[in-house]
LOTOR-614956 format. One line per field, with one value per residue (C-alpha): chain; x, y, z. Coordinates in Angstrom, 2 decimals. Layout:
mol = (A/...)
X = (X/...)
Y = (Y/...)
Z = (Z/...)
This chain:
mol = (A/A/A/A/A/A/A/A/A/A/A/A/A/A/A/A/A/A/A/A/A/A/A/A/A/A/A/A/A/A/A/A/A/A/A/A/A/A/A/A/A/A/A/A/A/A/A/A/A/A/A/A/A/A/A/A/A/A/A/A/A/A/A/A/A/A/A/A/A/A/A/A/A/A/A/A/A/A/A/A/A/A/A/A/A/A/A/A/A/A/A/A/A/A/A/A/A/A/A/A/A/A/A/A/A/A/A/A/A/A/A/A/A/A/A/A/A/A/A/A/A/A/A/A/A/A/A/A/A/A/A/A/A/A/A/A/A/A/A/A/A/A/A/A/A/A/A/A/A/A/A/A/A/A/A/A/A/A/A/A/A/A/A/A/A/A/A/A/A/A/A/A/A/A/A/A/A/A/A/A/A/A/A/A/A/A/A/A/A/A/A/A/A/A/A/A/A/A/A/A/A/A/A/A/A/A/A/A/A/A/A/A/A/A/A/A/A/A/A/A/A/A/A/A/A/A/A/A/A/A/A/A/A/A/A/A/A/A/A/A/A/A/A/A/A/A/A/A/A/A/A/A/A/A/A/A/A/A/A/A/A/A/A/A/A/A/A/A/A/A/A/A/A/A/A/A/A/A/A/A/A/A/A/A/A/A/A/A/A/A/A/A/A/A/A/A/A/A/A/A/A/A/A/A/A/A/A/A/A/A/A/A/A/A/A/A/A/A/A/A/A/A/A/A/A/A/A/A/A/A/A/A/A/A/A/A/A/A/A/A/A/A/A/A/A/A/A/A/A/A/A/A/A/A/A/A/A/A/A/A/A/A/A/A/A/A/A/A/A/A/A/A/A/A/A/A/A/A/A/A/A/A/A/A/A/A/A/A/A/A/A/A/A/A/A/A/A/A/A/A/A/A/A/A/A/A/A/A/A/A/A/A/A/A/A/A/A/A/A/A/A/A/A/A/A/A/A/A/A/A/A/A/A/A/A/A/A/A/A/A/A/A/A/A/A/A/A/A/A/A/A/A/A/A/A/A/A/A/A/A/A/A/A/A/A/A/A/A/A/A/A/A/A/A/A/A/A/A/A/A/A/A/A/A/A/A/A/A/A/A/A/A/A/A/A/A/A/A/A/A/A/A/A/A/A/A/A/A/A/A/A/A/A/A/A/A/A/A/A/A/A/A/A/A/A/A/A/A/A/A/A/A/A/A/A/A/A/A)
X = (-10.80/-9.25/-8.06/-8.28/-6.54/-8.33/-6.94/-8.50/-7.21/-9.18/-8.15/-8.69/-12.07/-13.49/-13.18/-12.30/-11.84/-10.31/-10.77/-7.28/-6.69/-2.99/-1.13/-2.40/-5.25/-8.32/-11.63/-13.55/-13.80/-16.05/-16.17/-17.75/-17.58/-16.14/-17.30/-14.07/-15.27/-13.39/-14.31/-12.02/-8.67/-6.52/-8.60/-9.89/-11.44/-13.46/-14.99/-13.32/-16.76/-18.13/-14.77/-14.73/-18.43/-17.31/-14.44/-16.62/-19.89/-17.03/-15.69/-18.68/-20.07/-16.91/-16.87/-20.60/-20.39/-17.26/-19.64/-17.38/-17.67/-16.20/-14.47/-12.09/-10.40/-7.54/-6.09/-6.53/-4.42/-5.12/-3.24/-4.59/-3.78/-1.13/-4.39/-4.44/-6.87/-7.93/-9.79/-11.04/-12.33/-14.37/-13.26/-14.89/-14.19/-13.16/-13.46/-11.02/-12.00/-15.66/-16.89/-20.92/-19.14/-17.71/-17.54/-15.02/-12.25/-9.52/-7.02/-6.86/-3.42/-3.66/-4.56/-2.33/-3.64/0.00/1.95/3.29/4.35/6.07/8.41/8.90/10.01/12.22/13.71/14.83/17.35/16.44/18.86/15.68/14.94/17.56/15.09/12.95/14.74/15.20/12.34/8.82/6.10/2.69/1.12/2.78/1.47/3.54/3.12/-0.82/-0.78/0.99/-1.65/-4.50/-2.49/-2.16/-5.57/-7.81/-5.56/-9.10/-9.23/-5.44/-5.72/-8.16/-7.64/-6.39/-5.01/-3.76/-3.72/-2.44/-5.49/-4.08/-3.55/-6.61/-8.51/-6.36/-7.11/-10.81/-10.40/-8.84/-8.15/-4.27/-2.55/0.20/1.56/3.21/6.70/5.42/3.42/5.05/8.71/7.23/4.89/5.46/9.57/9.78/13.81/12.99/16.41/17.08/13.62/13.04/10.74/13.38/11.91/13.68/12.34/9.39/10.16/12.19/8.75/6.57/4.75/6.23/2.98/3.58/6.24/4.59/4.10/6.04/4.67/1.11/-0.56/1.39/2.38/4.39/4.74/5.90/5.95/6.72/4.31/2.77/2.89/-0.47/-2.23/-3.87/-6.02/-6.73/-10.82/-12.75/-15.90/-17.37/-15.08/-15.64/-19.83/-19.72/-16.85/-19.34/-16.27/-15.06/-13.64/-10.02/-9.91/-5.52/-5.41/-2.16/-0.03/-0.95/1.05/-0.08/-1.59/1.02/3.63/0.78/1.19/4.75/4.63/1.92/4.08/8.02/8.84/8.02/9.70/12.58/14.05/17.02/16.21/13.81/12.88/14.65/12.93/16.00/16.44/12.62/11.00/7.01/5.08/1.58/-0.61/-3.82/-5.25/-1.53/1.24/3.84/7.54/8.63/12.67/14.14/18.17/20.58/22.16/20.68/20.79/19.96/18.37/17.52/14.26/13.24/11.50/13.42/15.61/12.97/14.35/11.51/8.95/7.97/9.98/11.55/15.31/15.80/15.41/13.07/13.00/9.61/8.83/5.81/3.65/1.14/-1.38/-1.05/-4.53/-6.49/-3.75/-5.11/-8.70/-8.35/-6.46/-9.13/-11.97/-10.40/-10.55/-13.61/-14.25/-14.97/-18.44/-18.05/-15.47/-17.39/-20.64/-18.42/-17.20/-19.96/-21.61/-18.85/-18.97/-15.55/-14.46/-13.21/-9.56/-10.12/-11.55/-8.66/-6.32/-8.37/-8.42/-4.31/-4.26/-6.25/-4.50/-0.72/0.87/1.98/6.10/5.40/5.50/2.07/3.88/4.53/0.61/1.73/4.60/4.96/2.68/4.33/3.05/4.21/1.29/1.95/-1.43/-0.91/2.88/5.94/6.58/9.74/12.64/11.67/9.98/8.22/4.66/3.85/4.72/2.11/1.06/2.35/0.95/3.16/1.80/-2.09/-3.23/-7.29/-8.29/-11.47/-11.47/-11.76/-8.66/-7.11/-7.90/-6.31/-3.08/-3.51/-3.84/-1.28/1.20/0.04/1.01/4.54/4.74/4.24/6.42/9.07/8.06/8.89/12.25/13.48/12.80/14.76/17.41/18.28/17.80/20.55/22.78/22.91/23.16/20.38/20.08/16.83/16.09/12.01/9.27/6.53/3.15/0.11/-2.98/-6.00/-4.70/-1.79/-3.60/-4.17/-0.87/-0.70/0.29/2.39/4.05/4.66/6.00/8.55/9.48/9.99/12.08/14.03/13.28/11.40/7.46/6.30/2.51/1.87/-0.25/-3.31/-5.69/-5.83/-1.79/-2.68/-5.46/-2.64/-0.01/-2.20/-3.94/0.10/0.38/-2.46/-1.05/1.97/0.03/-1.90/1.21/0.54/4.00/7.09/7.37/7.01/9.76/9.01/4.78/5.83/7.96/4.99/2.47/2.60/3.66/4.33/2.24/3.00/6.10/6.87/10.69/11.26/11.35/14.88/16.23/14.02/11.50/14.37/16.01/12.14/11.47/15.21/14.33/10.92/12.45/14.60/11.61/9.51/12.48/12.94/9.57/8.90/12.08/10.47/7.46/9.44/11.28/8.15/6.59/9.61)
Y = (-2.15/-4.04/-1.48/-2.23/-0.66/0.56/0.34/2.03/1.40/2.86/1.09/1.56/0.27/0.24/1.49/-1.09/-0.70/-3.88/-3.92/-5.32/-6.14/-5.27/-8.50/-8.08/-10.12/-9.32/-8.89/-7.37/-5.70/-4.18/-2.72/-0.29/-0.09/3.24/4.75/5.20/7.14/6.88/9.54/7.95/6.33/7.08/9.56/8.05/10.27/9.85/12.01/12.72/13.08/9.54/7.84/9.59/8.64/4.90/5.30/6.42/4.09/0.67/2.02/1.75/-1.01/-2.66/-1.77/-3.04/-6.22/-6.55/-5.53/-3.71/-0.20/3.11/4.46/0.77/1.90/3.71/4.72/5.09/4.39/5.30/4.01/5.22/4.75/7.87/9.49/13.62/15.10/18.89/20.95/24.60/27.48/26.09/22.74/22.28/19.54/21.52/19.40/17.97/17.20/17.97/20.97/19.60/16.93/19.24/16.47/14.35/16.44/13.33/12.43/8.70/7.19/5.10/7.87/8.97/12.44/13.86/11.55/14.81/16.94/13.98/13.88/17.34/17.22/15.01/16.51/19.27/16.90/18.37/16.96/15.88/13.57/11.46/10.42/8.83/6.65/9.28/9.48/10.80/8.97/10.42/8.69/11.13/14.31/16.72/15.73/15.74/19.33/20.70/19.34/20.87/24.30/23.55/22.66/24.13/27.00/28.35/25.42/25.28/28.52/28.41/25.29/26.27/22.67/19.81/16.58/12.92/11.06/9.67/13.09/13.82/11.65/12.20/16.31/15.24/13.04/15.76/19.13/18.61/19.83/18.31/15.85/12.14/11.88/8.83/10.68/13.49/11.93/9.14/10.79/14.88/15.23/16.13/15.57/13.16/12.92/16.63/17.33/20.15/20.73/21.93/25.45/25.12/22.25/23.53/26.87/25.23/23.08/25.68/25.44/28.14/28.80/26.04/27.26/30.40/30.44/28.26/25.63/25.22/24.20/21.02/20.52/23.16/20.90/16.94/14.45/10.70/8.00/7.25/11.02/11.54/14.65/17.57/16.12/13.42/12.77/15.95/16.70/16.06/13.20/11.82/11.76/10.56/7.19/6.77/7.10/9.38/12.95/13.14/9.37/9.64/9.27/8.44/10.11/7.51/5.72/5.19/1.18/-0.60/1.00/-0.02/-3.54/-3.51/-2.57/-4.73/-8.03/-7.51/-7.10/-9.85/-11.31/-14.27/-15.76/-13.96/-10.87/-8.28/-9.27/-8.56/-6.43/-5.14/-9.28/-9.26/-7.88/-6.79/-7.39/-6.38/-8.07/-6.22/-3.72/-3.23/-4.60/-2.41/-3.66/-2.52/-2.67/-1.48/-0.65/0.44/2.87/4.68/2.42/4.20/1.99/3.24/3.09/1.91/4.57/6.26/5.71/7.73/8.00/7.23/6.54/3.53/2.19/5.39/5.84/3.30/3.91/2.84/1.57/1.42/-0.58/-2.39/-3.19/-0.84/-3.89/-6.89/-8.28/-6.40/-7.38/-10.85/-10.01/-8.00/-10.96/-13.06/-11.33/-11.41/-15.79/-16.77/-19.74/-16.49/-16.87/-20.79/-20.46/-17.81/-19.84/-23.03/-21.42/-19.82/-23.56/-24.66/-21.84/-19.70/-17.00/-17.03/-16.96/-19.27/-21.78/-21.02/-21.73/-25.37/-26.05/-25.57/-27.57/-30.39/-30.32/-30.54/-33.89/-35.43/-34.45/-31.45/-27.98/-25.84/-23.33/-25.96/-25.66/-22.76/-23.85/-21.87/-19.40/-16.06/-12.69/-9.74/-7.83/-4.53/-2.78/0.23/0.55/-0.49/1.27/-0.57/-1.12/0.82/3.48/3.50/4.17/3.98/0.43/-2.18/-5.77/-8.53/-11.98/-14.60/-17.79/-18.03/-20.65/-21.79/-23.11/-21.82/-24.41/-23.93/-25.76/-23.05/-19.82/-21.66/-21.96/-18.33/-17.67/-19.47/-17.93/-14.43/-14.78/-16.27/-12.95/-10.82/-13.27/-12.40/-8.79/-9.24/-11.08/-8.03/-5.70/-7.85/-8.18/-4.42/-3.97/-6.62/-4.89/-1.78/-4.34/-4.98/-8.41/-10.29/-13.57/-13.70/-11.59/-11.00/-11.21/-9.84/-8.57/-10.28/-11.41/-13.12/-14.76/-18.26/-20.84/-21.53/-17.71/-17.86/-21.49/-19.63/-16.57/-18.40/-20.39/-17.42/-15.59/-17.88/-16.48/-18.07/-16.30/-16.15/-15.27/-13.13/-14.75/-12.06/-11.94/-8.54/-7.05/-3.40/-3.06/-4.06/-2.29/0.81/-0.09/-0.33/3.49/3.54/1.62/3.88/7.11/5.61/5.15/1.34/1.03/2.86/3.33/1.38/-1.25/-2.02/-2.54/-4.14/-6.98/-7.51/-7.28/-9.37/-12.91/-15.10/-17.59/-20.46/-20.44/-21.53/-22.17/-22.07/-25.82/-25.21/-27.77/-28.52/-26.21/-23.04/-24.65/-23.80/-20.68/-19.42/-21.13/-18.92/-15.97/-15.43/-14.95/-13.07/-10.16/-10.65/-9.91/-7.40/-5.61/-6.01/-4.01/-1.22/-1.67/-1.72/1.47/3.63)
Z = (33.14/29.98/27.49/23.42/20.62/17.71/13.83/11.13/7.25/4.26/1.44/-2.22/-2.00/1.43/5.12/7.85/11.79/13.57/17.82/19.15/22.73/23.94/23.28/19.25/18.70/16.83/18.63/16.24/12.99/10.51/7.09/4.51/0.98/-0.30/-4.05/-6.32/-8.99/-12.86/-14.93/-17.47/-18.41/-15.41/-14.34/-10.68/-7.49/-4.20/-1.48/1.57/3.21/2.52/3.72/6.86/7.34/6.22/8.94/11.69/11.09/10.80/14.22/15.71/14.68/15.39/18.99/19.28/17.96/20.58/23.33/24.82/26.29/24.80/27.31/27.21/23.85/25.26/21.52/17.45/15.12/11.03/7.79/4.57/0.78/-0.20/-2.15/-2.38/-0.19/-1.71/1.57/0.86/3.23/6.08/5.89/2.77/0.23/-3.24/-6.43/-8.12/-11.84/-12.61/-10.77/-11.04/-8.15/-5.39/-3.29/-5.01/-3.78/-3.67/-6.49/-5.78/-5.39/-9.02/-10.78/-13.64/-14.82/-14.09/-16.06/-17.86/-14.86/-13.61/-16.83/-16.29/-13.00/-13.43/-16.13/-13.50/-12.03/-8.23/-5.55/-3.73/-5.99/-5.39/-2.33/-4.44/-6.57/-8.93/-10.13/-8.75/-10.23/-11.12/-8.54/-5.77/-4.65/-6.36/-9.99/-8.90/-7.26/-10.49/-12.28/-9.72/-10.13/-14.59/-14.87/-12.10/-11.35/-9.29/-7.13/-6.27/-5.45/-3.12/-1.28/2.26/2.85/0.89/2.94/2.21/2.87/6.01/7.28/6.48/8.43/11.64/10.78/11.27/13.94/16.18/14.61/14.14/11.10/12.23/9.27/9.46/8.40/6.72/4.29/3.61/3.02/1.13/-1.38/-1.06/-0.69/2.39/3.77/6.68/7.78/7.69/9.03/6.67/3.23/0.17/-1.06/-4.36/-5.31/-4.94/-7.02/-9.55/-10.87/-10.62/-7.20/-5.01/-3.46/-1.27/0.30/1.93/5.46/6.36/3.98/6.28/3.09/2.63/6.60/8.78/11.58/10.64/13.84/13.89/13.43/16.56/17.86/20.05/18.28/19.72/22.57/21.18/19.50/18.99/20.61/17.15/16.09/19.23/18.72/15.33/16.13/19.56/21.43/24.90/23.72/24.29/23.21/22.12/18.31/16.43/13.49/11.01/8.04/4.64/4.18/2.94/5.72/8.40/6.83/7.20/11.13/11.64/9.62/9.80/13.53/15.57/18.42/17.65/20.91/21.94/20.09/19.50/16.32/12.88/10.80/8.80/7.23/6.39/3.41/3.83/0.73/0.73/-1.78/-2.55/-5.63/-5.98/-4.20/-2.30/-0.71/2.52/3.03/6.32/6.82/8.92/6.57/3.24/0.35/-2.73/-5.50/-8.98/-9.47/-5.75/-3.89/-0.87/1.14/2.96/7.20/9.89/7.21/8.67/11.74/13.31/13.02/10.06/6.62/4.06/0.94/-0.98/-4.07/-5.75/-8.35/-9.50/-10.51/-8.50/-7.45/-9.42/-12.82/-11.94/-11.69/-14.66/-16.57/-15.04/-16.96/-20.51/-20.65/-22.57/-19.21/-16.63/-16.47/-16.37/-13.13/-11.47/-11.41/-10.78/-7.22/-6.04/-6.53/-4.55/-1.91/-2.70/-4.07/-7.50/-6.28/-4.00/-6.86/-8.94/-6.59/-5.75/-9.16/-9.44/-6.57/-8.31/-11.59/-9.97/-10.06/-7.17/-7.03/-9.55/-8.77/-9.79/-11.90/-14.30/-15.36/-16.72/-19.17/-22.56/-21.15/-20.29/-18.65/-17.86/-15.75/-16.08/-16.65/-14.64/-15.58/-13.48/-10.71/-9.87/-10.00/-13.73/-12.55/-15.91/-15.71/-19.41/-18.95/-20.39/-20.11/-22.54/-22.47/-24.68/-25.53/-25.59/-27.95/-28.76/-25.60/-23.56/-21.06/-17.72/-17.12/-19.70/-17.49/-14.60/-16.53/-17.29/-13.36/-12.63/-15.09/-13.84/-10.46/-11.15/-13.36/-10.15/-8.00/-11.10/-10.95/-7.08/-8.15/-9.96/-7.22/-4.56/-7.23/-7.79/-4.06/-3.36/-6.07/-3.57/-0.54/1.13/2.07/2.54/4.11/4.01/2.24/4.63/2.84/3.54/1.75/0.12/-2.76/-0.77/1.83/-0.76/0.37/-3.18/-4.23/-1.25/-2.38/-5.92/-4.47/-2.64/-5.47/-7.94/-5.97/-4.46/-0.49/2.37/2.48/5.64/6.51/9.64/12.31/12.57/9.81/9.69/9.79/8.19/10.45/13.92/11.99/12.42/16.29/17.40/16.53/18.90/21.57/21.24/21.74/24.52/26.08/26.14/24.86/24.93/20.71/17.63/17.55/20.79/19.65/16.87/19.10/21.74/19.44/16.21/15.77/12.53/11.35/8.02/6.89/3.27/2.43/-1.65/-3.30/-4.66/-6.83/-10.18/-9.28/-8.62/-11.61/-13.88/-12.20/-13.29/-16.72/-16.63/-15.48/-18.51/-20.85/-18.79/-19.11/-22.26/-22.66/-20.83/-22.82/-25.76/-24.55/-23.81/-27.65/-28.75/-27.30/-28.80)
């Protein structure tokens, strides 16, 4: 009987399940939309009850449209985006804002409602946060639970268990408690390479209560990614996914650390890949960097080092962009020609990115590089703040150098400049990562938003590395199935997953010469503006 590895990845917007086969490829996959709710500025929630019916319905109609049977899925694996779960008596959802909604019990990852207990944690100085670049940002789980306990000091107080969302959804799936090292370490402060949870941190801010019993709100018991939990699928997990009970379901990861499995470790002749040389960059609502090392490099303003987050026994480093795709959307929707270039691509069959992208194509001179389109024309795409290598959330965007045009051929200039100012964005981070040395020789993309060659061509260019692409159209989604093949026992642990079951695809080297020669010319302005914001803001 052939045995298939399931992935599951809810994202910011939707609930996917991909059907692998053992050597990595896709088989199947399906999808559901997912409500995020904004009660206002910052302020955005969900319901952990309609993702996990999103997860379960996409499972099964991904194994149906494979035609295979149930009982040939021999393992699940979940990623999830690092959103705070809030779980009362019974396995109830408590709310988590307005109490008319009980059932929107999750603090989504983006949201900014703590902005304030973040300053004032870090104000303490705490020796744990030295693990997070020295600063915890608002979108962690901390800074969001003393917020919960400030503001809804009823609901903190009865919540029996506060999950990362990933954790959540492998609590449902099989009855564990039992946390991910990836989750906790990355967004709670848990010490992953001391395998303990500091209880002074957690008294020094305020939030003492966590610490009782052993911590079992926040996790008592933290296992590796890839850890089979419980006995696997519940009886009632199990009838809901259409799947055997005892089916083996992973400790998950958190999306973008899924991506990075599924992208940075594939095979190169003569070695077992080389994961530790190869930067992950996943390119979707936001855009998150996966660094592995050898040894703890600590990096103002870069998340981590965080030990085991992500491949187990290396460290992690974890930076980003807090608006990538959706800072070119949002750009997108400002230029008076919007309306013109959505109705021009759905004439033409694409997506509006996709158009965009065509139309840069069209408009680049033979022996010209496409970021030239976007000469005098300067942004710095910081909607939602920087979240590195700043670590300043109150950050804004800045666009220099908008003139009177409302052509068509004028919001394709603005796209264009928008992505070089995330590929500068990107520069920066890979910059103050080398300063601490780590040394890079490709960025790894993956994502929706980086799956055009063109934002992969101006990537490469900006920063000066070689992009590669990985060869499965869905790397989050094997990223996660791996963990499954690991708890199956299909293979012997991650690394070794990550070797036999992902492969690269295009390759794009940068242009060097003139075009490095612009991009260094570009990059100068694009700090100086983005320095000016902050001057401006004090």
């Amino acid at each position: 009987m052939s045995k298939y590895l399931i992935g599951i990845d809810v994202g910011t917007g939707s609930a996917r399940a991909g059907l692998f086969d053992e050597a990595g490829k896709l088989v199947a996959s399906a999808k559901r939309d997912i409500t995020l709710f904004n009660r206002g500025p910052n302020l955005y929630e969900q319901s952990s009850d309609e993702i996990w019916q999103a997860v379960c319905a996409s499972v099964r109609e991904a194994v149906a449209s494979a035609g295979i049977s149930p009982a040939e899925v021999a393992g699940i694996g979940m990623d999830a985006t690092c959103s705070l779960v809030v779980i009362g008596p019974n396995g109830k959802p408590l709310p988590v804002g307005d109490m008319a909604h009980p059932d929107r019990n999750i603090v989504v990852w983006m949201d900014h409602r703590a902005l304030e207990q973040a300053e004032r944690i870090n104000a303490t100085g705490h020796d744990v946060l030295h693990y997070v670049g020295s600063q915890i940002s608002p979108e962690m789980e901390t800074p969001k639970l003393l917020w919960l306990k400030e503001n809804s000091p009823d609901i903190f107080c009865a919540a029996e268990h506060f999950f990362d969302l990933t954790d959540f959804l492998t609590w449902r799936a099989t009855g564990s408690l039992d946390r991910s090292i990836c989750t906790v370490t990355c967004k709670w402060t848990y010490l992953g390479h001391e395998r303990r949870w500091d209880g002074s941190f957690f008294e020094t801010i305020g939030l003492p209560e966590l610490c009782e019993n052993d911590f079992d709100r926040i996790g008592a018991t933290v296992v590796d990614a890839g850890t089979p939990l419980g006995t696997g699928l519940t009886a009632e997990a199990a009838s809901e996914m259409g799947l055997p009970l005892g089916t083996p379901v992973a400790a998950g990861l958190i999306d973008a650390h899924a991506g990075g499995v599924g992208t940075v470790g594939w095979r190169e002749e003569g070695s077992q890949g080389s994961a530790t040389s190869r930067m992950a960059y996943v390119f979707g609502t936001s855009a998150c960097t996966m660094t592995t090392t050898e040894e703890p490099a600590f990096v103002p303003g870069v998340w981590g080092p965080y030990f085991s987050a992500m491949v187990p026994g290396l460290w992690l480093n974890e930076a980003g962009q807090s608006a990538a795709g959706a800072a070119i959307d949002h750009l997108v929707r400002f230029h008076p020609a919007a309306a013109e270039a959505r109705e021009r691509a759905r004439e033409a069959g694409l997506g509006l990115s996709q158009w965009l992208a065509a139309e840069t194509a069209s408009m680049t001179a033979d022996g010209t590089y496409p970021a030239l389109l976007a000469d005098g024309l300067h942004v710095v795409p910081e909607f939602l703040g920087n979240r590195a290598p700043f670590a300043d959330p109150e950050a804004k965007a800045l666009i220099a150098g908008l003139d009177m045009d409302t052509s068509a051929a004028s919001l394709v200039r603005l796209y264009v400049a928008s992505v070089c100012g995330l590929g500068y964005g990107l520069r920066q981070i890979i910059e103050a990562q080398a300063a601490k040395g780590i040394r890079l020789d490709t960025i790894v993309v993956s994502g929706g938003a980086g799956q055009s060659s063109l934002v992969r061509r101006l990537l490469a260019d900006a920063t000066g590395l070689t992009v590669a692409a990985p060869k499965t159209p869905e790397p989050v989604l094997l990223g996660s199935a791996m963990l499954g093949a690991v708890a199956a026992g299909l293979q012997p642990d991650i690394p070794a997953a990550m070797a036999a079951m992902s492969e690269a695809g295009e390759t794009y080297a940068p242009a060097g010469g003139a075009a490095a020669a612009y991009h260094d010319k570009r990059f100068e302005p694009f700090e100086l503006l983005q320095a000016t914001g902050r001057k401006l803001r004090t």
